[in-house]
Each structure stands twice: as C-alpha cells, then as structure tokens.
C-alpha positions in Angstrom: 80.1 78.4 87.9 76.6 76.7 89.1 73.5 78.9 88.2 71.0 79.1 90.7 68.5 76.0 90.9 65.1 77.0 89.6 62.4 76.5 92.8 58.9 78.2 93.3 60.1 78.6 96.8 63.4 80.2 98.0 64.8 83.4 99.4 66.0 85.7 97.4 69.7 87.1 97.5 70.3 90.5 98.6 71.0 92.8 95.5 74.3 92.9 96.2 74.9 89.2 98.2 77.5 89.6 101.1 79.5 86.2 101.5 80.6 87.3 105.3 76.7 87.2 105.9 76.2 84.1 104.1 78.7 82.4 106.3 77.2 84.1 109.5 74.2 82.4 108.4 75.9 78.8 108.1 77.2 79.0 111.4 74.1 80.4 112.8 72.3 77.3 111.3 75.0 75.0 112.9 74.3 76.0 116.5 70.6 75.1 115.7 71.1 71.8 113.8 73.7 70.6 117.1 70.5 71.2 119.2 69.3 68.0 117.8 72.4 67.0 116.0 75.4 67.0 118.3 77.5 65.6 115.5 76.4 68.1 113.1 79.2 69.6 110.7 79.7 73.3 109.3 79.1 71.7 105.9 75.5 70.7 107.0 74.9 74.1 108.2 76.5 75.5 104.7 74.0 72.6 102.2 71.3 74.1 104.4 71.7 77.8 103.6 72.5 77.0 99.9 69.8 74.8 98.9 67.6 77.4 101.2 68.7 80.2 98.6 68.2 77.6 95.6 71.5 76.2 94.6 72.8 72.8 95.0 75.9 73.2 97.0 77.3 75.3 99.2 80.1 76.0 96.7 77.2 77.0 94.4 76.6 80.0 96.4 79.7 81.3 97.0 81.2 80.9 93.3 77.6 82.7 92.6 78.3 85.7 95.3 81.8 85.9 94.3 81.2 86.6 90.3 78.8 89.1 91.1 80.0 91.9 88.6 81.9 94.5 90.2 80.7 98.4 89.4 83.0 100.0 87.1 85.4 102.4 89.1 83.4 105.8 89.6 86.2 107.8 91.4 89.6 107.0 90.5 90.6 110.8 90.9 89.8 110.2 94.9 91.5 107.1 95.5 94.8 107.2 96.9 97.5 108.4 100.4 96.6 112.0 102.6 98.6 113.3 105.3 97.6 115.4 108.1 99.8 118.2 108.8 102.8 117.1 110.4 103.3 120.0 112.7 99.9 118.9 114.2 100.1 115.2 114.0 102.6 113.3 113.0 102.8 110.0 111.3 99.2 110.4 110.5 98.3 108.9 107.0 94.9 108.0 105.7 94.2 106.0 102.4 90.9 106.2 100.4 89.9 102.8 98.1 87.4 102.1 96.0 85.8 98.2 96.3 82.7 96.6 95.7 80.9 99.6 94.3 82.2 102.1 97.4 84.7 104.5 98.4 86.4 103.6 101.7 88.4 105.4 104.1 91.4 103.6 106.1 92.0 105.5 109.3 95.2 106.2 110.8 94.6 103.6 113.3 94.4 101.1 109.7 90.2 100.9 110.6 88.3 101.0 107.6 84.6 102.7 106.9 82.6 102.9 103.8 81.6 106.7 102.9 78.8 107.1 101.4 78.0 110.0 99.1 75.4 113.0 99.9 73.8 114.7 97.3 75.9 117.7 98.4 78.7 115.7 96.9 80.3 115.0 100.5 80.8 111.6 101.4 79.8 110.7 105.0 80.9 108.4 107.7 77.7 106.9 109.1 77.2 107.3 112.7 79.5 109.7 113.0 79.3 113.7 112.6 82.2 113.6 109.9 82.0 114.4 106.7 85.1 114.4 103.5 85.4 116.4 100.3 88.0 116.3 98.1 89.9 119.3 96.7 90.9 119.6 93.3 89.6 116.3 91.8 87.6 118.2 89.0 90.8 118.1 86.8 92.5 115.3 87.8 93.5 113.6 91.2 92.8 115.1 94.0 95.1 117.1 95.6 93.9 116.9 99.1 91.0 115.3 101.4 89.1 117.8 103.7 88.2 116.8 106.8 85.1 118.1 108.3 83.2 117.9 112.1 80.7 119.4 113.5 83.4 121.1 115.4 86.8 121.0 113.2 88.1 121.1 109.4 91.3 119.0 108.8 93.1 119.3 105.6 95.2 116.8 104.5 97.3 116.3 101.6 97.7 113.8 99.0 101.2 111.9 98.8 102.3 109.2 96.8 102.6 105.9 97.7 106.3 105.9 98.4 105.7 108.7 101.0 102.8 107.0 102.7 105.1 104.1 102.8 108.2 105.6 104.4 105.0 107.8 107.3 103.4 104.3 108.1 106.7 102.9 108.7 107.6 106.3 111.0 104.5 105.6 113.4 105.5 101.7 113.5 109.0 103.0 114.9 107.5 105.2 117.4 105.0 102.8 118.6 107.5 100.3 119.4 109.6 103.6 121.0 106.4 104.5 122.9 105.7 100.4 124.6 109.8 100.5 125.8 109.7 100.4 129.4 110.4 103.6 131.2 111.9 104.6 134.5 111.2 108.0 136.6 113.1 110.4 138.1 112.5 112.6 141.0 111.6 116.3 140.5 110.8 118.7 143.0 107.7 120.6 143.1 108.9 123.8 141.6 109.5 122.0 137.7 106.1 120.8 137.6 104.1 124.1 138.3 105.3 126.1 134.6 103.3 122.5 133.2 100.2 123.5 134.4 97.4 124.3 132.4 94.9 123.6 129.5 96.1 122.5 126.4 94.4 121.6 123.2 93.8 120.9 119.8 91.4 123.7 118.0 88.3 121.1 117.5 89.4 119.2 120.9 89.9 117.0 122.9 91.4 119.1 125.4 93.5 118.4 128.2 94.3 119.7 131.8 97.8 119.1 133.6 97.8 119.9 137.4 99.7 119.0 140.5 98.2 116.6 143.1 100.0 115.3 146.1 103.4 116.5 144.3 102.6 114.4 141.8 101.5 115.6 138.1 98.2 114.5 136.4 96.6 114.8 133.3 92.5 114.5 132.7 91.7 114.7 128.9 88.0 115.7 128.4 85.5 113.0 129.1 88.3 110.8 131.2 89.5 110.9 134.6 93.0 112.5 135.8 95.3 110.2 135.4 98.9 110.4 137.2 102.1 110.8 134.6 105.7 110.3 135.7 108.8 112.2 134.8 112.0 110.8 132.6 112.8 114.2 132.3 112.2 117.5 133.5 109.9 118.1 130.1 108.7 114.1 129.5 106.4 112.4 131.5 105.1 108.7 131.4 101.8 107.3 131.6 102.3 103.7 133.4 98.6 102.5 132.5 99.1 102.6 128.7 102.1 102.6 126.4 101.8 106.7 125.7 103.7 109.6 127.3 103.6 113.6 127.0 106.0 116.2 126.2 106.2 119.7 127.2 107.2 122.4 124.9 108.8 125.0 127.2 109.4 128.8 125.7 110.2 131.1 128.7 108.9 130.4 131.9 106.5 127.8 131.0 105.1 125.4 129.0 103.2 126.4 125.6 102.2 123.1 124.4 102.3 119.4 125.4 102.5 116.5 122.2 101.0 113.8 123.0 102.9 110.5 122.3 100.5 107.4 121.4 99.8 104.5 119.0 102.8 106.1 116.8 101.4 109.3 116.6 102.6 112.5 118.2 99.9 115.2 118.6 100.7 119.0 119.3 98.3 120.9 121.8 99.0 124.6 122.5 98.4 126.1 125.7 94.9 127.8 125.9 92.8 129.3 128.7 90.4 127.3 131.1 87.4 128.9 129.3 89.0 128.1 125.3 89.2 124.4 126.9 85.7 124.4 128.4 84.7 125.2 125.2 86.2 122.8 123.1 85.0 119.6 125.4 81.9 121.4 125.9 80.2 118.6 122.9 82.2 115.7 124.5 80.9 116.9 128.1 77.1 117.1 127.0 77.7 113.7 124.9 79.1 112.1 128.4 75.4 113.5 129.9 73.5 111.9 127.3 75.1 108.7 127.5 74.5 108.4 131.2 70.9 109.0 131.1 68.5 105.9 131.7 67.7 104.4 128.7 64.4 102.4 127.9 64.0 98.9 126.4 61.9 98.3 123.5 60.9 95.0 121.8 62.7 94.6 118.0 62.7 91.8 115.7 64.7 88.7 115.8 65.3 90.0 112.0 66.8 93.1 112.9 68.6 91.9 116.0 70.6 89.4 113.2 71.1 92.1 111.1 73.7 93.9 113.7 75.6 90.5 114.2 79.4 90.5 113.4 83.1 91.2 114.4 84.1 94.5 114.9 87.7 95.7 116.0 87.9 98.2 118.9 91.4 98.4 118.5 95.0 96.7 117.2 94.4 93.9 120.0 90.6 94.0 120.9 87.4 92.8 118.9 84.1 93.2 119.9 81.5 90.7 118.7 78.1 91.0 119.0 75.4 87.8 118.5 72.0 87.5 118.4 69.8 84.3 120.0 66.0 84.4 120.3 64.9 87.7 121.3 68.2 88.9 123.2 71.6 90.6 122.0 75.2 90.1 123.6 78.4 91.8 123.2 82.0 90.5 124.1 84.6 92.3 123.6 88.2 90.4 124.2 89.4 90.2 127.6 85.9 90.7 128.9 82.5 88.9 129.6 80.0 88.2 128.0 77.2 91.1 128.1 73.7 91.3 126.6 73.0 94.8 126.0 69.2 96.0 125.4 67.6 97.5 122.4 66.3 100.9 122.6 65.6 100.9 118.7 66.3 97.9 115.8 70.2 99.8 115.6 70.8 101.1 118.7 71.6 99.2 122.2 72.9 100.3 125.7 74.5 98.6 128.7 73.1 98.7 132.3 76.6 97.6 134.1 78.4 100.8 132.0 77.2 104.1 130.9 77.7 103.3 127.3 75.6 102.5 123.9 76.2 101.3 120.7 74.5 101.9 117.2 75.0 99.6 114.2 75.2 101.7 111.1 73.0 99.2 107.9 73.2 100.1 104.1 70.1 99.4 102.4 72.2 97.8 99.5 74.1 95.4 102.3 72.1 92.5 104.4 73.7 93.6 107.4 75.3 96.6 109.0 78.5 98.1 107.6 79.8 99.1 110.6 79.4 100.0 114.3 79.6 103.2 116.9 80.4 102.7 120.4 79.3 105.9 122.7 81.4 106.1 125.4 83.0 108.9 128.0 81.3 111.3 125.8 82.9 110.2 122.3 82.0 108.3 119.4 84.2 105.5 118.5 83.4 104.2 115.0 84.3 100.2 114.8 84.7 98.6 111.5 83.7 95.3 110.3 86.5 92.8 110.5 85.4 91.4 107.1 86.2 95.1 106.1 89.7 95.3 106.9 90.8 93.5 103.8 89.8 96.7 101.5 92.9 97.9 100.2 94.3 101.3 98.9 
C-alpha cells in the first residue's frame, strides 16, 4: 500500500473516505476534462482526483480508502434475521448487519438503510418517522426487533438463518405466483356487495372496496380507486400491477381482505369508515403538504454534489440524481430526465408532479446515505445502490 504523497497543498480526505464518492468524483472530472479533451479517459479523470488528494496514482487512493481500519464490532448481540408476525404479513423477514462502523437494516423489500443511534438507545432511520429497539439483547442476542412509528409498533422476532432462508425463498415463490397471468370470471352484482367496506391494518394504510358501474374497486389511502377483477367469487385481480386481493368471508360478509404483493401477503380486518379515516388521516394531511407550492432557494454547488448518486426505487427502477453548475436533475428508469428545485441544501421538489425528495447526509460520510421520496402522502425511503452490498 502507497502512503499519501506529502504536499503543502491538497484536500483532505473525509474522516472516514467513501470510495463510491471518490469514483463520483472521477467521473465527474471526466465530463469536464472531455469539454476540452474529447478523447479524455476515466483514468485521466481518476490521476486527477488522486494526485488532487496527494497520492500518486489513482490506485494509491483506493488501496489507501480500502485499508482504512474497520471499527471493532459494537453490537454483535443485534445483528442477525426478524420476522413480522405471520398472521399479519407473511413472508416478511428483515436482517440487521453491522459494516463500516454501523448497524444497517435490510428491508423486506432487500433495501438497505443505516440506523443511527439516539441517545435514548433507539436507532433511527433518517428521514423517516421510524425508530428500532431491540428486546432482550442485555444478556445475550436479541430476541426480537421492535418496530416503532409515529403511528404503529411492530414486533418482530429473531430466527435463525436457516428459517430466514426457507421465508425469503416463500416470498420468491409467491412473487412469481402473483406476476402469472390471470383470467376473470363473471359475477353478478349481488357477490360483490358483502366485499364492501374499509379494511385495514392498525397503523394503516387503509383501504376502501366499493362497487362502480358493477365493477369492484379498491382506493388505498393516498391513491386513486383502482378497478380489481374476479378469478373467483373471493379473489380479485389488479391488471395494472402484478398484485391481487383476497376476501376473508365469515357469515354474510367479508371480515378481512389480504393483500397479495411483491411476495408478501398482508391481512386487513374490516373496520368502520371513521377507524379508516383515522388511520390515513397522517397519510391524507402528508398528501396536502406535498401539494402545496414550494419556493426555490439558491444552495451551493457543494451541497448540490453532495446529494448525487444511485438510489433504487424498487427491484427494477433506479433513480439517479446529478448535479451540473447550479442545477439538480433526477431520472428515474423508464422516465425523463427532470431537474427538480432546491427549497433547502437536502431537500428538492418537482413542478410537473406533486412530489419532493430529501437526501438524508451523515456528518462522518462525504455524501448522503440515503434518500426519501414524498409522494401520495407517503415517505418512501431509497437506499444508496453502493449500499446494497451490506450483508447480514
């Protein structure tokens, strides 16, 4: 390994040097030199950011970032597989890891976040109103991960790996079970009506099934009704995504509808119009704030490069947002180009969609850790692609 060259003259490193933002940099640097060097390389761009950090090669630098001394493990009684409760949602396993100095939490959509800890001993999801605690790590491993909202606590309990395994290989299953084509039947008016209702789950979302044109629809909080189509006299269809709903019937009607989607199957009980109102009360007044005008302010070029990066919306989409001199865009696959508008250094909004997102930094990182996309009254956190590889 190269030390650093000695210079009176050179930018420092971060305290703890991110190689993903390094490389950011490089190609950042490569778009300038081509402006006067078409035939520029990425190695050009990569001498460039070395010798500007003080070493004399590119390969320097990253043999330099990548034997920086990893923090000795601080909560191995944390790390390991929780379940939600299987009557609720199932196929629903989370893992929690421990890299580069961090805990991290992989979703059950397989996104990872850094927590970081609160002097309350929580650990926090930034941008978010979540919040985890772990029960019974004191003595020895934890025995379960709490789960807490603003609105909700979720326990879920720990499992070995062997268990996590044979879950993560249930939702796989059912996800391919849920993209099969479908065909629907005809029923007659009088088998929808004992589906109609509000449904939900105790912190939300909630969800309303009603009858339109003899046709059923369903409108989850924050979205508009969509139409579902019968296989069955109890399982319906959505033909706009790969997810469907079942009906739990006991007596004359419905009591709960499960909801069939990206491998998981969630339970919502019946409720009444006003528990439902309730519940998507938050994600109604969220929906309000996010369609408000928003005004632009002037940040620095500094802290518009600071939000750069790849961040996955989802199993197929990425959104990636790019800085150039004074202006800030956001693609997101399958869609334009956008520049959205600063209305702080984290936080920018859209003028062709009532939607905003926030990029959540770490004072110990050189840019942000992850992002939140605010959107039909939800919070969608979006990790880092150069995240994902932070295992369990």
């Amino acid at each position: 390994m190269s030390d650093p060259l000695p210079a009176s003259h050179v930018k420092t490193l971060p305290e703890r040097p991110s190689l993903e933002h390094l490389k950011n940099q490089a190609r950042k640097a490569l778009r300038e030199i081509r402006a006067t060097v078409p035939g520029a390389k990425l190695a050009d761009a990569q001498l460039q950011i070395a010798r500007a950090y003080g070493f004399s090669s590119w390969r320097a630098l990253k043999s330099f970032v990548e034997a920086q001394a990893v923090p000795a493990r601080r909560y191995p009684n944390l790390t390991g597989f929780y379940r939600h409760n299987q009557a609720i949602m199932a196929n629903a396993v989370v893992s929690i890891s421990e890299a580069r100095g961090k805990l991290w939490l992989r979703a059950v959509n397989g996104a990872t976040f850094a927590l970081r800890r609160e002097e309350d001993g929580r650990f926090a999801l930034d941008g978010t109103e979540s919040w985890f605690l772990f029960d019974g790590a004191e003595t020895g491993p934890a025995t379960a991960l709490i789960s807490q909202g603003k609105h909700h606590t979720f326990r879920l309990e720990r499992v070995d790996a062997a268990a996590a395994q044979a879950i993560i290989e249930a939702g796989r299953q059912a996800e391919a079970d849920q993209a099969r084509p479908r065909t629907a039947i005809e029923l007659p008016p009088e088998k929808l009506e004992p589906l109609v209702g509000h449904y939900m789950l105790p912190a939300g979302p909630a969800i309303e099934i009603s009858v339109r044109n003899g046709g059923l629809f369903a409108q989850v909080s924050g979205q508009p009704a969509i139409e579902v189509y019968p296989e069955s006299e109890t399982d319906f269809f959505y033909r706009v995504l790969p997810a469907q709903l079942s009906f739990v019937i006991e007596g004359r009607e419905a009591v709960a509808v499960i909801l069939h989607q990206n491998g998981l199957a969630q339970r919502m009980g019946r409720a009444t119009a006003e528990a439902a109102e309730q519940v998507s009360a938050p994600i109604s007044n969220r929906l309000a704030e996010q369609q408000q005008p928003r005004t632009r302010v002037v940040v620095a070029q500094e802290a518009l490069e600071r939000c750069e990066g790849r961040y996955r919306l989802d199993a197929a989409r990425i959104l990636e947002a790019t800085a150039e001199p004074g202006r800030f865009f956001v693609e997101i696959t399958g869609q334009p180009r956008l520049e959205v508008y600063p209305e702080s250094e984290t936080s920018f909004f859209w003028t062709v969609v009532a939607a905003q997102i926030s990029f959540v930094l770490d004072p110990a990182e050189p840019r942000a850790i992850h992002a939140v996309l605010h959107q039909s009254g939800r919070d969608f956190p979006l990790p880092r692609i150069d995240d994902e590889g932070v295992e369990a």
